[in-house]
Backbone as CSV, one residue per row, in Angstrom:
resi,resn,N_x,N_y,N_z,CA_x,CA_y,CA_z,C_x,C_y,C_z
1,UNK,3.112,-31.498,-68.152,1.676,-31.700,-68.262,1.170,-32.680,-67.191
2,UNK,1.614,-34.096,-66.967,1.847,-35.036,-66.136,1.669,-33.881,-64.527
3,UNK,2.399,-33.789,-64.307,2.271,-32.261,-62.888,1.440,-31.741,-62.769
4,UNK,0.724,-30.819,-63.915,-0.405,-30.131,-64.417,-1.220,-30.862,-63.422
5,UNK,-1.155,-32.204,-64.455,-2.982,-32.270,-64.387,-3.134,-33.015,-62.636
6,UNK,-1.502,-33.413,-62.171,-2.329,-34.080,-60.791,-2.197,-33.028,-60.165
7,UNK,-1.981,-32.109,-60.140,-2.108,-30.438,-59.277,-3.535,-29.845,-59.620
8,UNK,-3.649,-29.928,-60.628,-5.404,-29.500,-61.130,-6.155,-30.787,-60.199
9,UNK,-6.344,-32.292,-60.233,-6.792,-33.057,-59.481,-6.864,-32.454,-58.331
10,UNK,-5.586,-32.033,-57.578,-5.428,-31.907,-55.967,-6.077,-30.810,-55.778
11,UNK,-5.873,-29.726,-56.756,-7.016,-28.336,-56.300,-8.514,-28.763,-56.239
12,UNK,-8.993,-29.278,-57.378,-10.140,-29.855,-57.122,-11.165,-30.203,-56.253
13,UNK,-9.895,-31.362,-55.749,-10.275,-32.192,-54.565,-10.270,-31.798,-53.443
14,UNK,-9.365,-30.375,-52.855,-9.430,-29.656,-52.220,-10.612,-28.741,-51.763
15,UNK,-11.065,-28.217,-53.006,-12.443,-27.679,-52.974,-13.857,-28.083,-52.855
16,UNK,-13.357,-29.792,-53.509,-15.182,-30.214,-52.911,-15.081,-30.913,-51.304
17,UNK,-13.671,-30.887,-50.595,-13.873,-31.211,-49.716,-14.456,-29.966,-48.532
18,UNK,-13.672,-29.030,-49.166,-14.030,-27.878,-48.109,-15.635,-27.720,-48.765
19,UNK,-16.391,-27.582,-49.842,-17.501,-27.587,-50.076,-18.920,-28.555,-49.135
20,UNK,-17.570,-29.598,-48.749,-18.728,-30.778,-48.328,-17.797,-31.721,-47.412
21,UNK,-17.180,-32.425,-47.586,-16.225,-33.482,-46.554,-15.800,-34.356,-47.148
22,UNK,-14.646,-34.993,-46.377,-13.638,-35.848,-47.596,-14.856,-37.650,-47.693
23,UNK,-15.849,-37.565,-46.199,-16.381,-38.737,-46.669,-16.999,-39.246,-48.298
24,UNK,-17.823,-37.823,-48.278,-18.672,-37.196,-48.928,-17.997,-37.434,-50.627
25,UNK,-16.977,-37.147,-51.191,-16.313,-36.906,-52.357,-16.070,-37.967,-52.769
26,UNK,-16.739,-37.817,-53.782,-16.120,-39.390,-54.611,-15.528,-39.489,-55.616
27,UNK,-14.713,-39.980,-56.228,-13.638,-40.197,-57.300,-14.477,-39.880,-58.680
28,UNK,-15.428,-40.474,-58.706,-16.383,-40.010,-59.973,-16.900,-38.583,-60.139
29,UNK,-17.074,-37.994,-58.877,-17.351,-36.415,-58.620,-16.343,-35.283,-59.246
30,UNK,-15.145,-35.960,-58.713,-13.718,-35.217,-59.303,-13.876,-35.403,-60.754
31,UNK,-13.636,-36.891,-61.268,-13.570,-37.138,-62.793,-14.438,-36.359,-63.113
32,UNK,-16.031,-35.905,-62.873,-17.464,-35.184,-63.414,-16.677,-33.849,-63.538
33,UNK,-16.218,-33.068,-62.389,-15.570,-31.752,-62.220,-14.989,-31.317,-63.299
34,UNK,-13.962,-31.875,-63.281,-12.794,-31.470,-64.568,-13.075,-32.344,-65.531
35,UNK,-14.144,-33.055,-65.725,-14.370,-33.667,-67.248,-12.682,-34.725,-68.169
36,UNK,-12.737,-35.256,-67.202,-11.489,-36.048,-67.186,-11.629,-37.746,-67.665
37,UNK,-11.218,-38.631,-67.662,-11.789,-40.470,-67.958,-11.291,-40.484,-66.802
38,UNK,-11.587,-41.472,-66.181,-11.281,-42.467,-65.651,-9.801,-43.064,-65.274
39,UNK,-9.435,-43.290,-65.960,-8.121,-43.309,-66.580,-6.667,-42.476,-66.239
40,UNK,-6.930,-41.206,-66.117,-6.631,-39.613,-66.383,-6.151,-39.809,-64.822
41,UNK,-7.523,-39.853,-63.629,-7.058,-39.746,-62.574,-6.504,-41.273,-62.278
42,UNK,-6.911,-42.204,-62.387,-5.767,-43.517,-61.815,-4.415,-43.465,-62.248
43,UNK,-4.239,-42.728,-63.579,-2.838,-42.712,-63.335,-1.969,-41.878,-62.547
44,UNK,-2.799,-40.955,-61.979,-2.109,-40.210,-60.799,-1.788,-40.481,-59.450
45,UNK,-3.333,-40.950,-59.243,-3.788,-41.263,-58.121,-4.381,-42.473,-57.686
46,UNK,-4.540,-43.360,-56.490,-5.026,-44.647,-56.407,-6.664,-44.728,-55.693
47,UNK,-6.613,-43.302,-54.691,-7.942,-42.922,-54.372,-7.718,-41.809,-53.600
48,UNK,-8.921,-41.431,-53.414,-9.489,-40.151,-52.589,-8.310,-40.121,-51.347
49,UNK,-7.943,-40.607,-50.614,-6.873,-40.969,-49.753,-5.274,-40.361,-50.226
50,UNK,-5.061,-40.790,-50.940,-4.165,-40.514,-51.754,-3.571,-39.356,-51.899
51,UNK,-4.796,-38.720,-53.106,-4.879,-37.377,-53.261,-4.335,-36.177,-52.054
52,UNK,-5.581,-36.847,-50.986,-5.551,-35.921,-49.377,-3.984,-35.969,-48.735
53,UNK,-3.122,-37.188,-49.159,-1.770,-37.394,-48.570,-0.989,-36.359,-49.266
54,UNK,-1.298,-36.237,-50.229,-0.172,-35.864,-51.552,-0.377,-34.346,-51.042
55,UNK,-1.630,-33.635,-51.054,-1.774,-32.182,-50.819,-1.050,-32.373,-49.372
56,UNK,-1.207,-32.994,-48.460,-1.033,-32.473,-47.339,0.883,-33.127,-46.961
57,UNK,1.530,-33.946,-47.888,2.389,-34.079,-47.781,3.556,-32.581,-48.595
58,UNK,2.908,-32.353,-49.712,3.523,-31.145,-50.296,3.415,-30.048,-49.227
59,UNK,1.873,-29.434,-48.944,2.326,-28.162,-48.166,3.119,-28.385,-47.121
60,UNK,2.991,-29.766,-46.160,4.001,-29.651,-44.957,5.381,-29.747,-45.346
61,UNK,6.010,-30.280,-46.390,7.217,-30.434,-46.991,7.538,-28.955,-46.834
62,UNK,6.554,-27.945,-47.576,7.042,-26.610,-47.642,6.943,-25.862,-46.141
63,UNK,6.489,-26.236,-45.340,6.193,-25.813,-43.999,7.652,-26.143,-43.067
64,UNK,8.103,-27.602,-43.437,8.757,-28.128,-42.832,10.316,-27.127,-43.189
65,UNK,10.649,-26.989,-44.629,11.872,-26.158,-45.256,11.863,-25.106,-44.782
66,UNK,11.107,-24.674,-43.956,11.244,-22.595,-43.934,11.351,-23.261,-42.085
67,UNK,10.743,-23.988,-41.461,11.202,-23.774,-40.907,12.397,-24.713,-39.578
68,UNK,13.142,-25.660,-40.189,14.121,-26.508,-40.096,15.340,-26.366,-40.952
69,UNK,16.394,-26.471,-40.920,17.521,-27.003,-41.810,17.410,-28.497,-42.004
70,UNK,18.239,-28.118,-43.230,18.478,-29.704,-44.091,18.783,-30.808,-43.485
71,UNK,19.866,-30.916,-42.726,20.181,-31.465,-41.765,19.177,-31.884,-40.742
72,UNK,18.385,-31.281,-40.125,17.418,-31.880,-39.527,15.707,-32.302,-39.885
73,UNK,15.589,-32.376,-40.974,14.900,-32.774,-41.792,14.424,-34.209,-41.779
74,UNK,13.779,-35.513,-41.576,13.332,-36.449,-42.406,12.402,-36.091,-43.390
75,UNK,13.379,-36.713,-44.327,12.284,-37.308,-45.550,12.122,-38.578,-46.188
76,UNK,10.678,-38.558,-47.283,10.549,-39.280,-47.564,10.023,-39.741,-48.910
77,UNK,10.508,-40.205,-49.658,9.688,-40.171,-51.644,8.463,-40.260,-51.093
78,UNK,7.426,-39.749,-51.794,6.432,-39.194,-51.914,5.464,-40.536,-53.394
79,UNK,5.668,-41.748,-53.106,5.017,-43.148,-54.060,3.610,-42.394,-54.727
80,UNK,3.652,-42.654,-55.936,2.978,-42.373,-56.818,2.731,-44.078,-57.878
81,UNK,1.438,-43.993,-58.364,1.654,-45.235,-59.256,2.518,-45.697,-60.176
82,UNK,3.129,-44.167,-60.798,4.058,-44.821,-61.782,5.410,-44.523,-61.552
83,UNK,5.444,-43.657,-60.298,7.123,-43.698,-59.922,7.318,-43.275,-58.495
84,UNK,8.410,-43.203,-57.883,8.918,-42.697,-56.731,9.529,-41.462,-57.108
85,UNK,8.919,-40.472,-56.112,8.712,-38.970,-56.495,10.174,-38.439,-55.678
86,UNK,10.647,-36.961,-56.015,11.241,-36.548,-54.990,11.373,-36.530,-53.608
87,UNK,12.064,-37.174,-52.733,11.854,-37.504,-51.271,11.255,-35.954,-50.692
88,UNK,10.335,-35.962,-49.757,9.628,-34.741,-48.997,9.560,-34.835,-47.852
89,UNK,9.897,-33.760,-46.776,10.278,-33.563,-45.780,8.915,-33.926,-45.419
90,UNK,8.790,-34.832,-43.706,7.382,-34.727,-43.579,7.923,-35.025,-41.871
91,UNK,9.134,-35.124,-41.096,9.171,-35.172,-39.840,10.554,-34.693,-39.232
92,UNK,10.794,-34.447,-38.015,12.081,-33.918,-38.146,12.706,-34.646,-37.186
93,UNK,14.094,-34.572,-36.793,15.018,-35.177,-36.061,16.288,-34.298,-35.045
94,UNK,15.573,-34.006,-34.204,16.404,-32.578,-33.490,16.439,-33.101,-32.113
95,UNK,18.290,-33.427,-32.326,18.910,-33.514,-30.785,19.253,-32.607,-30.236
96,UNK,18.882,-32.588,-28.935,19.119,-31.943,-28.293,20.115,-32.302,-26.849
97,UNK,20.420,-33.398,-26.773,21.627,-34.249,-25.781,22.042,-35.201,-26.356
98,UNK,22.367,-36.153,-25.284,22.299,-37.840,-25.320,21.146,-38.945,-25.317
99,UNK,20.825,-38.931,-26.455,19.448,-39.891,-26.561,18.094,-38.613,-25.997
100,UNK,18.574,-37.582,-26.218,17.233,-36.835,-26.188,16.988,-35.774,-27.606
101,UNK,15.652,-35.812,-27.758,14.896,-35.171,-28.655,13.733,-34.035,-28.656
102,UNK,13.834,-33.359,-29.518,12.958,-32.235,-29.622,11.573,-31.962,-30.926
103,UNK,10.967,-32.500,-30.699,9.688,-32.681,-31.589,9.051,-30.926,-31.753
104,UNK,9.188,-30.120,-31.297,8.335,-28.892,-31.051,8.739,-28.486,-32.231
105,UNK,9.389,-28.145,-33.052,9.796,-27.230,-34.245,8.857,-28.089,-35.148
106,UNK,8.958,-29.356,-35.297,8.065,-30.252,-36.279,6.469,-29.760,-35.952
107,UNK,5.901,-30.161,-34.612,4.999,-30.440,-34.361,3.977,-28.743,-34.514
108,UNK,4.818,-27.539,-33.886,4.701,-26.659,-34.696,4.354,-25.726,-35.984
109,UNK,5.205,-26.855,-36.920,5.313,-26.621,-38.073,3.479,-27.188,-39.222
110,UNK,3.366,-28.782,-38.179,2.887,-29.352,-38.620,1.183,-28.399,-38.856
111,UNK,1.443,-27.911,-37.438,0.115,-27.301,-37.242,0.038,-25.885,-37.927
112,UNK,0.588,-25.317,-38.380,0.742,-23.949,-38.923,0.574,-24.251,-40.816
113,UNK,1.331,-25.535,-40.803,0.497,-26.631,-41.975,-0.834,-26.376,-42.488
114,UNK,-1.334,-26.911,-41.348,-3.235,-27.393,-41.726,-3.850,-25.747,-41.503
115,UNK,-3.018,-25.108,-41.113,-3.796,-24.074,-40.504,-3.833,-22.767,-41.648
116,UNK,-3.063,-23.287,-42.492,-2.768,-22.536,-44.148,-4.045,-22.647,-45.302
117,UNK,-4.923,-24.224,-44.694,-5.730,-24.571,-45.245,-6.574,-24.881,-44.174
118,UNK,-7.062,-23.893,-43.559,-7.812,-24.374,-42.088,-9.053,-25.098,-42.695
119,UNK,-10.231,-24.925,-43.682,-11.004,-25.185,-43.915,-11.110,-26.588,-44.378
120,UNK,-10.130,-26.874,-45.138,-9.603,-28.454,-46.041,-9.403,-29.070,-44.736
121,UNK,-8.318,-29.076,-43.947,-7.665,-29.729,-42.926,-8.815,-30.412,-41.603
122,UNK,-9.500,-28.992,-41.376,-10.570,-29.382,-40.615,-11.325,-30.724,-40.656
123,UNK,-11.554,-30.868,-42.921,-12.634,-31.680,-42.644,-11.852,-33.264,-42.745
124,UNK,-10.492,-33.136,-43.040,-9.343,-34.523,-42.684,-9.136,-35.158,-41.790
125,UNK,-9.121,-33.993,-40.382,-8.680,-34.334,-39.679,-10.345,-34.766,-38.405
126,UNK,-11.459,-34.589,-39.134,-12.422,-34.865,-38.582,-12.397,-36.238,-37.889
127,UNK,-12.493,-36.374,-36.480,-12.355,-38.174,-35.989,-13.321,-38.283,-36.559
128,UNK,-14.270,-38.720,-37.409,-15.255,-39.583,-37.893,-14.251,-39.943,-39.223
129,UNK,-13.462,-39.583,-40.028,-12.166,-40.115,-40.992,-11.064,-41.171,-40.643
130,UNK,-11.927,-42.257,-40.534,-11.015,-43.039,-39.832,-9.899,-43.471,-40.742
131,UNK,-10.359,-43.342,-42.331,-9.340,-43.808,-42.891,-8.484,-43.217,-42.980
132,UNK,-8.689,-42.252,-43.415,-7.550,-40.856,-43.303,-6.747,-40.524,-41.910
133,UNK,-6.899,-40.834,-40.660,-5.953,-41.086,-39.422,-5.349,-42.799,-39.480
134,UNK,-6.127,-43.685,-40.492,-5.166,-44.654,-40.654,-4.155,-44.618,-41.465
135,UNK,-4.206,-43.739,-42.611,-3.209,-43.226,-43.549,-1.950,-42.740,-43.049
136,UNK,-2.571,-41.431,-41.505,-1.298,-40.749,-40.805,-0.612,-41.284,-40.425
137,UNK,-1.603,-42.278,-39.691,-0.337,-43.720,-38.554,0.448,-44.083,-39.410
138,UNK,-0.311,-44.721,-39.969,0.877,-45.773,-41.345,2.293,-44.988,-41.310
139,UNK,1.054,-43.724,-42.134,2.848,-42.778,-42.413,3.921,-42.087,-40.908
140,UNK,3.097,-42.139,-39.712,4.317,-41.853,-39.016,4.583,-42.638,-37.812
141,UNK,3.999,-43.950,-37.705,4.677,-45.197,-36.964,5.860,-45.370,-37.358
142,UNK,6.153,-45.038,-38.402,7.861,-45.837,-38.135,8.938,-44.481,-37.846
143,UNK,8.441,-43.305,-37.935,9.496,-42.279,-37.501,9.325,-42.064,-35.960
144,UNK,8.195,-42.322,-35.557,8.182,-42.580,-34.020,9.029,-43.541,-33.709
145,UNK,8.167,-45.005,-34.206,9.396,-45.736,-33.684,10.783,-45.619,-33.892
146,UNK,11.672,-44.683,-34.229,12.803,-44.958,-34.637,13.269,-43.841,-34.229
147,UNK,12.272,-42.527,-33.390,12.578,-42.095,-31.707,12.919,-42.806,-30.940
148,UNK,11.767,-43.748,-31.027,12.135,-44.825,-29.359,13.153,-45.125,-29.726
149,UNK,14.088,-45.402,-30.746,15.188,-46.997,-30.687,16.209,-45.739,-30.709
150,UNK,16.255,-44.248,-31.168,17.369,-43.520,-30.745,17.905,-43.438,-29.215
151,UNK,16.191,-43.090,-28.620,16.293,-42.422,-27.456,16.860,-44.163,-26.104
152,UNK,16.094,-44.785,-26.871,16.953,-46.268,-26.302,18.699,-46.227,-26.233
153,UNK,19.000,-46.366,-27.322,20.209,-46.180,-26.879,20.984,-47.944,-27.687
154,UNK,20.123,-48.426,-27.708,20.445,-49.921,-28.300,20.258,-50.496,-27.105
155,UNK,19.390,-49.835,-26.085,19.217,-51.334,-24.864,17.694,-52.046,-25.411
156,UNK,17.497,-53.132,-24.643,16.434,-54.108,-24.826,15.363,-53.613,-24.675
157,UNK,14.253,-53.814,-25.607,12.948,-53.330,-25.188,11.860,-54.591,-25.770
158,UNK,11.252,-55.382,-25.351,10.292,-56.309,-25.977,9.753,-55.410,-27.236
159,UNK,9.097,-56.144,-28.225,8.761,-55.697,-29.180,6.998,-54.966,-28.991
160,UNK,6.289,-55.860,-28.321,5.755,-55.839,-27.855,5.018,-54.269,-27.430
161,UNK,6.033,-54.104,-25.968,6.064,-52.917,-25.531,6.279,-51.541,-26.123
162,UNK,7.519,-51.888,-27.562,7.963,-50.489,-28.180,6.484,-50.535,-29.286
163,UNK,6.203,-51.203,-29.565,4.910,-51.210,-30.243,3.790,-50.266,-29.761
164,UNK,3.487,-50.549,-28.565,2.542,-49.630,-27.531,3.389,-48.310,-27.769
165,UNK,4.635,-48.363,-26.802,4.872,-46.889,-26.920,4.504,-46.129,-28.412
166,UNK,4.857,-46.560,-29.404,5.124,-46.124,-30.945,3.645,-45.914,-31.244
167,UNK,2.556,-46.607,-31.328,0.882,-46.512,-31.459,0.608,-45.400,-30.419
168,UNK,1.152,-45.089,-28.970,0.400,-43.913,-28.349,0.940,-42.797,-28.929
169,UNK,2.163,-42.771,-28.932,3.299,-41.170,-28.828,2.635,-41.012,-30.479
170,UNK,1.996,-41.513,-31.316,2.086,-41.086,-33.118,0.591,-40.975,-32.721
171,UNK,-0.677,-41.151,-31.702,-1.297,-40.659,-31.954,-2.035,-39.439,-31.132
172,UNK,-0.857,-39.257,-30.076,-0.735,-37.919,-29.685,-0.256,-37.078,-30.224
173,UNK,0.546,-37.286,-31.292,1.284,-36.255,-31.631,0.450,-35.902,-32.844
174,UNK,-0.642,-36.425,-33.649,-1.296,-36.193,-34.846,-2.518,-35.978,-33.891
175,UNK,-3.253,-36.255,-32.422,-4.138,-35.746,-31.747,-3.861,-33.948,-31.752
176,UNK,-3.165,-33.778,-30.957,-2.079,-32.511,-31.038,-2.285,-31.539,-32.188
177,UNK,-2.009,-32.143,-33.445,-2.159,-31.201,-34.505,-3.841,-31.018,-34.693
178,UNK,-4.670,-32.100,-34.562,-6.091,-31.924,-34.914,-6.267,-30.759,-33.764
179,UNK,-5.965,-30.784,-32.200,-6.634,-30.335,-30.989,-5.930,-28.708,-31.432
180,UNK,-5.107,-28.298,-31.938,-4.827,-26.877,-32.696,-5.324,-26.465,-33.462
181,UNK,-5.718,-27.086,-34.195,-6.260,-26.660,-35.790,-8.157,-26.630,-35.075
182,UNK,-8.758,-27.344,-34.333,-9.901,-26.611,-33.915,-10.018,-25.869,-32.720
183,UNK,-8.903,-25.354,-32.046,-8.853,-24.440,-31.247,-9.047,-23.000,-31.705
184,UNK,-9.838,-22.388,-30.712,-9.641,-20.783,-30.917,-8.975,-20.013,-30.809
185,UNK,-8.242,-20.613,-29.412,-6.734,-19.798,-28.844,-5.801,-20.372,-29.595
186,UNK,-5.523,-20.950,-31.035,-4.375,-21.140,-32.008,-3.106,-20.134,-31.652
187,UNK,-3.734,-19.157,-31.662,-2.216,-18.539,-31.654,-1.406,-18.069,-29.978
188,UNK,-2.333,-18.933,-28.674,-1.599,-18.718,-27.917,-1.102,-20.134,-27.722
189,UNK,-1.346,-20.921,-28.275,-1.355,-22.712,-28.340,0.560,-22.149,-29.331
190,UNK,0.417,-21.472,-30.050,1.688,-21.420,-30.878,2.408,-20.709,-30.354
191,UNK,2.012,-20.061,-29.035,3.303,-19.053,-28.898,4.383,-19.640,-27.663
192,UNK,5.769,-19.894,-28.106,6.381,-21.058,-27.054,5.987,-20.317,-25.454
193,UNK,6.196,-18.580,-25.263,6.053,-18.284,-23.672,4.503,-19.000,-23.379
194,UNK,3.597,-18.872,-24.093,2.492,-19.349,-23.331,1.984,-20.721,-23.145
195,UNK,3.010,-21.627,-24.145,2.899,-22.842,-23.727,3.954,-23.400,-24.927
196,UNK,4.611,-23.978,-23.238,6.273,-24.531,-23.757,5.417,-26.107,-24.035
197,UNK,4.916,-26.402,-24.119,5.046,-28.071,-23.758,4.861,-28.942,-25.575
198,UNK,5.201,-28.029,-26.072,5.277,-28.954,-27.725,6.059,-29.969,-27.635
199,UNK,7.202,-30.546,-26.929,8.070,-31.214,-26.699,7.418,-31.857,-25.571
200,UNK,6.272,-32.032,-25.223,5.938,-32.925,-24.025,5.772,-34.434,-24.305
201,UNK,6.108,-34.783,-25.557,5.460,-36.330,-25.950,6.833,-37.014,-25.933
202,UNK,7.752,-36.437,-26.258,9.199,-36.844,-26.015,9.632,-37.074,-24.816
203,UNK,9.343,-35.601,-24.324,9.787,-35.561,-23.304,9.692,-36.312,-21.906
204,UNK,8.216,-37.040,-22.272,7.294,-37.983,-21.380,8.180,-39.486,-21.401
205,UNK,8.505,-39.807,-22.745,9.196,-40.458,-23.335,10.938,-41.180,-22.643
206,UNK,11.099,-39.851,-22.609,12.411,-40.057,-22.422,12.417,-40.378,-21.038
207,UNK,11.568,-39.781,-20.325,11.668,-39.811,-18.641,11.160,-40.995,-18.481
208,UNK,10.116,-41.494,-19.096,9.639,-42.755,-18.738,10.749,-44.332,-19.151
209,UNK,11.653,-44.065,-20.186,12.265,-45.134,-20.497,13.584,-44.967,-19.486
210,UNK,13.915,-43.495,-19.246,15.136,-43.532,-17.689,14.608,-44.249,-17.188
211,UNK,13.286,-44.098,-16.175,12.734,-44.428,-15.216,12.982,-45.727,-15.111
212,UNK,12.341,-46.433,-15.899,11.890,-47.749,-16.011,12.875,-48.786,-17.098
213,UNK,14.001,-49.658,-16.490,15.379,-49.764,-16.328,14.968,-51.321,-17.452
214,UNK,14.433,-51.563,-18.120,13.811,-52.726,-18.473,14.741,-53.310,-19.381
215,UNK,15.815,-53.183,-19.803,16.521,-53.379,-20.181,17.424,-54.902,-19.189
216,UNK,17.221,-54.543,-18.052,17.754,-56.040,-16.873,16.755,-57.129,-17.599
217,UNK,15.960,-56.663,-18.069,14.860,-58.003,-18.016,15.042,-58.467,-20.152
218,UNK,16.539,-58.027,-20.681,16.228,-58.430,-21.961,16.785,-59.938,-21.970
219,UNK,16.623,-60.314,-22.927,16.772,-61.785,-23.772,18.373,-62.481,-22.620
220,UNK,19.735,-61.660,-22.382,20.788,-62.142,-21.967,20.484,-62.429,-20.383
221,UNK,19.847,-61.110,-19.753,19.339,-61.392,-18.329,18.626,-63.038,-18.190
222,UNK,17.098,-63.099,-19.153,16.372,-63.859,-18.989,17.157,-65.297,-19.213
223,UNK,18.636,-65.274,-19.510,18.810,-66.575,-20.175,19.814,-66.703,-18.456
224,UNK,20.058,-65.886,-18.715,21.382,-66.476,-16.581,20.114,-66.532,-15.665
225,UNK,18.897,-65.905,-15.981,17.864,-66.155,-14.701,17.396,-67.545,-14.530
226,UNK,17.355,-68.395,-16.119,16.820,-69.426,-16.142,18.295,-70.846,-15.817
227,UNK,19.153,-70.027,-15.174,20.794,-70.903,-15.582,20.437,-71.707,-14.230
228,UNK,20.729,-73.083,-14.010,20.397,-73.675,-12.694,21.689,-73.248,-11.814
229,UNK,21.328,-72.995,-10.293,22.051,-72.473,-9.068,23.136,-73.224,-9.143
């Protein structure tokens, strides 16, 4: 029943967003809908935010299984107020060398996601939702960062700097899914012959941390630079 009713919530909420926009919907609107307390939805849910994670963390979970193996899968429990849910696939982890990676099967996936619910997704992924792209970051700053520290290798990087990298590459890669989902040419954007470059945020990635050797300049360097002659 517990399941029921936050799946009845999430349909709901689904529908007055595509009716109108996620600014637009308010927690009291839902409770009015399904004639629910107060009560009913906080124990499911903490807010409108929430809700939008939970739908859009389930369908990509199922997006992500059909098309990845287990093995290359991240997941992650799925926090709810009164418990930690089954962990749900929501990013993936596909080597492809030595300290290199392949984001395209995810990023792919992600977009074929929203595009199941083109109408809902649209109005989420609207840049005027700022909270809702602060929700995404949250949730995928730390699987970015923890690209960079693969594709590193365990050499030195200021914190600083992997910070920057980790804030651009997570919001290209959730730019990416919005710049598909309002495209027209969707399905030549999805087809790998007509455009290989789903793997370009990595791939930028990886070439740029070869390149740039910064690792001479960590904490052990800086301490013999400062050693007197």
């Amino acid at each position: 029943m517990k399941r029921n009713m936050r799946q009845t919530i999430a349909d709901a909420f689904v529908s007055m967003v595509e009716e109108t926009s996620l600014a637009r919907v308010r927690i009291a609107d839902i409770i009015a809908r399904l004639d629910i307390n107060r009560n009913t939805f906080y124990y499911h849910f903490s807010s409108k935010y929430d809700v939008a994670l939970w739908v859009l963390r389930t369908d990509l979970d199922a997006e992500l299984r059909a098309a990845l193996p287990d093995n290359e899968l991240v997941c992650l429990p799925l926090e709810s107020k009164r418990c930690i849910e089954t962990p749900l696939a929501y990013y993936a982890h596909v080597e492809t060398g030595a300290r290199t990676l392949d984001c395209s099967k995810f990023l792919k996936a992600f977009a074929r996601c929203t595009l199941g619910r083109q109408d809902f997704y649209r109005k989420l992924f609207d840049i005027r939702e700022l909270e809702f792209w602060h929700c995404l970051t949250d949730l995928y700053y730390p699987a970015v960062e923890g690209d960079i520290e693969f594709i590193l290798g365990g050499r030195y990087m200021p914190d600083a700097t992997r910070g920057m990298l980790a804030s651009l590459c997570t919001r290209h890669l959730l730019s990416t899914v919005a710049f598909c989902l309002e495209s027209d040419e969707r399905e030549t954007l999805l087809n790998d012959k007509a455009n290989p470059f789903w793997n370009i945020v990595h791939e930028s990635l990886y070439a740029a941390i070869q390149s740039h050797p910064i690792n001479r300049y960590g904490p052990r360097a800086e301490a013999r630079s400062s050693r007197p002659s």
